[in-house]
N, C-alpha and C positions, 0 to 999 in steps of 0.2 A: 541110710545115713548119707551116702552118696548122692541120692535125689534131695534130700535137703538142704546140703552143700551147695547143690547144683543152685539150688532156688533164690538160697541167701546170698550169691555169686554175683545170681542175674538182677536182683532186683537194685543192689545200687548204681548198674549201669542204665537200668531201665528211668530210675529217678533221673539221674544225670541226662538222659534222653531227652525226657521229660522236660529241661531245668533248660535246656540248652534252647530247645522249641519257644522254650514261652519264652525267655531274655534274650533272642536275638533277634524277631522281629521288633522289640522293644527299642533296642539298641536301633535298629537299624532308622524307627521311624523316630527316634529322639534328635537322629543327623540331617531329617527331609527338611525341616525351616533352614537350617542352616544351606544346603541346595538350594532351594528356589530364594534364600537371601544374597549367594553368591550368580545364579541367573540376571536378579536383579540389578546387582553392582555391577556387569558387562551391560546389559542392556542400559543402563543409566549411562554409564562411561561412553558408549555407543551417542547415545542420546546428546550427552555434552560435546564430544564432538559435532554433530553435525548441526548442532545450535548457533554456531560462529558462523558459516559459511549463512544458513537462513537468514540470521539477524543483519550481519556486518555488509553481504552482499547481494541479501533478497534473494535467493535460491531457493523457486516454489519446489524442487524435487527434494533438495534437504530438507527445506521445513516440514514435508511429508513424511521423510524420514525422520527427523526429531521426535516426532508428536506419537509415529505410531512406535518407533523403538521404547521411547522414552512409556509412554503406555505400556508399554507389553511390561516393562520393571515395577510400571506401580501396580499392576496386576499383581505378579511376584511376588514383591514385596508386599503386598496386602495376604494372602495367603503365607507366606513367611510370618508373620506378625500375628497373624489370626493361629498358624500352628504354634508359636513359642508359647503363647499367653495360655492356648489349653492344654496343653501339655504340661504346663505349669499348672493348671487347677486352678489361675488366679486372671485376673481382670487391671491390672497395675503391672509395671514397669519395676524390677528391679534389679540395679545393678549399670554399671555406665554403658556397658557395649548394648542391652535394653532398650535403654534410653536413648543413645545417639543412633540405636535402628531408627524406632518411634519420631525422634526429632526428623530424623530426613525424609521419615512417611507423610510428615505433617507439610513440611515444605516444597514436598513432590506434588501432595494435593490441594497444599496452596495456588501451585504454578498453576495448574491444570485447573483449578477453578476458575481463575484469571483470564487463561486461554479457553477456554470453555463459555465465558461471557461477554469477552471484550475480542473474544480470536484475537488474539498478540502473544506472540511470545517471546517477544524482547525482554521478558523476565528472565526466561528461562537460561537466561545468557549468563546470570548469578547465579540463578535457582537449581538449575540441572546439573553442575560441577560440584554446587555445595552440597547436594543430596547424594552424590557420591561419594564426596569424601566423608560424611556422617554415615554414609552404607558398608566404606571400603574394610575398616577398622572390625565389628563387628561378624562381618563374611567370613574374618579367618578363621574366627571361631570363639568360643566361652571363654576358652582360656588363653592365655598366652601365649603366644605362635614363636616358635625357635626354629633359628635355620641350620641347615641339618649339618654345615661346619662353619667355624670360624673366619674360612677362605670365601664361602660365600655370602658373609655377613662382610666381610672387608669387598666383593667386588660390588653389593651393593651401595655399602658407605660410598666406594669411591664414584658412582653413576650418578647416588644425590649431588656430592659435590660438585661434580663436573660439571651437572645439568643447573644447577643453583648458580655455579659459576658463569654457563654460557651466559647466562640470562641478566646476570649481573651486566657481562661484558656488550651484549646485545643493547641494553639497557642507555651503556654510554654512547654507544655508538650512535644512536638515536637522538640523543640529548644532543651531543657536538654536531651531529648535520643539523637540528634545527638551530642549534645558534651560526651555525657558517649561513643559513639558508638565511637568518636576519642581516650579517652581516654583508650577503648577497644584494640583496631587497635594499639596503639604504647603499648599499654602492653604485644599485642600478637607477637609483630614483636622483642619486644628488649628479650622475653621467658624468662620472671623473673618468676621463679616460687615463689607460695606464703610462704616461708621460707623467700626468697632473699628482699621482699617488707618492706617498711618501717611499724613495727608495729603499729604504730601511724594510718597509711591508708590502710588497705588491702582493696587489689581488688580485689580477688579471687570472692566475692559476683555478682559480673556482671553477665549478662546475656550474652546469645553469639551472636557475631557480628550480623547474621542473626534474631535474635530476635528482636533488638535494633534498626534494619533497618522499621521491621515491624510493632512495636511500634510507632518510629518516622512519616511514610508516615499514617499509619490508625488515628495519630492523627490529621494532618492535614486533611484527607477526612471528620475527623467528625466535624471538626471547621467551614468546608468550609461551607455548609448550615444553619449550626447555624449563619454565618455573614452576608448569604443571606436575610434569615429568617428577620433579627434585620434590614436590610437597608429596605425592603421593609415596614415592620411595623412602621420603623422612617419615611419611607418617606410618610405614610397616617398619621401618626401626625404630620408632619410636615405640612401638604395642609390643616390641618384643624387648623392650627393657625391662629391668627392675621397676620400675618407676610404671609404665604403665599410662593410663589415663592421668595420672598428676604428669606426667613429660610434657601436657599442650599448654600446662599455666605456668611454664617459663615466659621470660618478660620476649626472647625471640623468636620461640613458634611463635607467639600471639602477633606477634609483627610482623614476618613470615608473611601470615595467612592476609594478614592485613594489604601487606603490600601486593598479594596476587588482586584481592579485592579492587584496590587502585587500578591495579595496572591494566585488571577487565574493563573497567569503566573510561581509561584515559582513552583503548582501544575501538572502543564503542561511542566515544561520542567523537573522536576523530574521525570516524567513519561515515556516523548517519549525519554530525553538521559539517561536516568537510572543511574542519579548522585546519588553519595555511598560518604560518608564519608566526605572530609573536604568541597569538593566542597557543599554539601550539606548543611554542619551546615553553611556555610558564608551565603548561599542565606535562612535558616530558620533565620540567626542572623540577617540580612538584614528586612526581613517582620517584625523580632521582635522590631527590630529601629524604626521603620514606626508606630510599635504600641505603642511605649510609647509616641514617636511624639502625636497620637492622643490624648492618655490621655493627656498628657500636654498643647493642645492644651483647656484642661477645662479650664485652669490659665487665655485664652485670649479673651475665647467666653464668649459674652456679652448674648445671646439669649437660648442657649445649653448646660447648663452645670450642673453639679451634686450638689447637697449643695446651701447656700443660692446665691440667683443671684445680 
């Protein structure tokens, strides 16, 4: 009887043995797309970095690193994507963080198709940021990402705003040099000298054109990361709300994103056509629109807004 006992002892540990064996390589390899999908979002993020310098100032060593970082993630990311789908059993997309992987797959091998036939990749100066942020979201995971106290959900809130803020305040600061930089320009052209100007407003105090120009563009390079900075920190508290994927179809994320959009393109074409002067202050006055827009846009969000909700 004792050897019996002994038997029916062993055998539900052996099962359990057993049980443990087969579900946690299981386990373990249900986690590998989610790896090689968060490989992908550094290698991307790498990638969109070193796309500015390439595009905005011709940097044949960046652009080399663009192309081949930027590579190494849609590699990644193709093997992420190829493990999620068989592991599933299935050939489709379902579920939003699914779908915004596959969305930034598609636009990763957009760019690369593009630079692949035209060798350019002045795309990827939209293309590589936004396939980030369609990657970023999904890397955290299937489910909803919670941070591990309240203290560090409030030091993140506060890095969104601050960085949202610089960028704001960058923003103006760029606007008012290119309008002092006009008002510069018709001072210099009608040659009042400072006796001739109205006492009331002298303008002798300016700085000169070439100063005002470099004031204006280095404020805009340093707002540009502070907006990047505050989209991607919004958009990891935003994935760990209640709310979820419905928190991007507020009326001011979608502005938000909008105005990073602008604000890539105002940076990009001040760059490669070397707009000076009026042309330039209409398209900083233009981003600047766009930004009050978003503020304003506090007035209508129900979900996103500053003060009480």
């Amino acid at each position: 009887m004792l050897s019996n006992l002994e038997t029916e002892l062993r055998e539900p540990r052996s099962e359990l043995h057993h049980s443990i064996l087969i579900i946690g390589p299981i386990k373990v390899e249900g986690e590998m797309y989610l790896l090689w999908l968060r490989v992908a979002a550094i290698l991307y993020a790498a990638g969109a970095v070193a796309v500015f310098p390439a595009v905005l100032y011709g940097r044949t060593g960046w652009r080399k690193s663009c192309v081949h970082l930027a590579g190494l993630g849609f590699f990644f990311h193709f093997v992420s994507c190829v493990e999620m789908l068989v592991q599933a059993h299935r050939w489709m997309p379902v579920g939003t963080r699914e779908i915004e992987s596959l969305l930034g797959f598609a636009i990763a091998g957009l760019f690369f198709l593009v630079w692949w036939l035209y060798d350019a990749i002045s795309l990827g100066i939209f293309a590589l940021p936004i396939t980030f942020f369609a990657v970023l979201v999904p890397s955290l995971g299937p489910d909803r990402y919670d941070f591990p106290s309240q203290g560090v959900r409030l030091s993140w809130l506060y890095a969104h705003i601050a960085a949202l803020q610089a960028a704001f305040v960058a923003l103006g600061f760029s606007l008012l040099a290119s309008i002092l930089y006009l008002v510069q320009e018709r001072r210099l052209k009608s040659k009042l000298q400072s006796s001739q100007e109205s006492r009331w407003l002298p303008l002798d105090w300016l700085p000169p054109l070439d100063t005002l120009e470099r004031i204006a563009h280095a404020t805009l390079e340093f707002g540009f990361p502070c907006m990047t900075v505050g989209l991607v920190i919004g958009s990891v508290l935003a994935q760990a709300s209640p709310l979820g994927a419905a928190y991007f179809l507020d009326p001011k994320i979608i502005a938000s994103f909008f105005l990073w959009v602008i604000y890539v393109a105002l940076l990009f074409v001040r760059r490669s056509a070397g707009l000076r002067g009026l042309r330039a202050a209409y398209l900083s006055g233009a981003v600047f629109l766009v930004m009050l827009v978003v503020l304003a846009a506090n007035v209508i969000s129900r979900i996103h807004r500053f003060g009480p909700q």
